[in-house]
Phi, psi and omega in degrees: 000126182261165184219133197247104165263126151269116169290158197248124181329133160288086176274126210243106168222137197289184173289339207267323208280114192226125165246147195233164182262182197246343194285303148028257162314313211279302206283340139314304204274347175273332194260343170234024158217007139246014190285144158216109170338143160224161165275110186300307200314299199282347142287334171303292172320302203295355191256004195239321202266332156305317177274335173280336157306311195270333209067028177270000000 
């Protein structure tokens, strides 16, 4: 039985050297300039006390 390795061509990128996307970018450019935290507890309540309110 032979055993066949093919090597697969080493595309060579430094630590620094990163490529993005334009989708990416958009998404990197939303979390540090419109994301605005909230508090889960307190949505949670208000998402909790809106159904009981409703009666669902």
């Amino acid at each position: 039985m032979t055993l066949l390795i093919h090597a697969v061509p080493y595309l060579h990128m430094s630590a620094t050297e990163e490529c993005y996307t334009s989708a990416h970018e958009e998404n990197v450019r939303f979390v540090y300039e419109d994301f605005v935290p909230i508090d889960l507890e307190e949505w949670w309540a208000q998402q909790f006390l809106a159904k009981i309110e409703n009666g669902s």
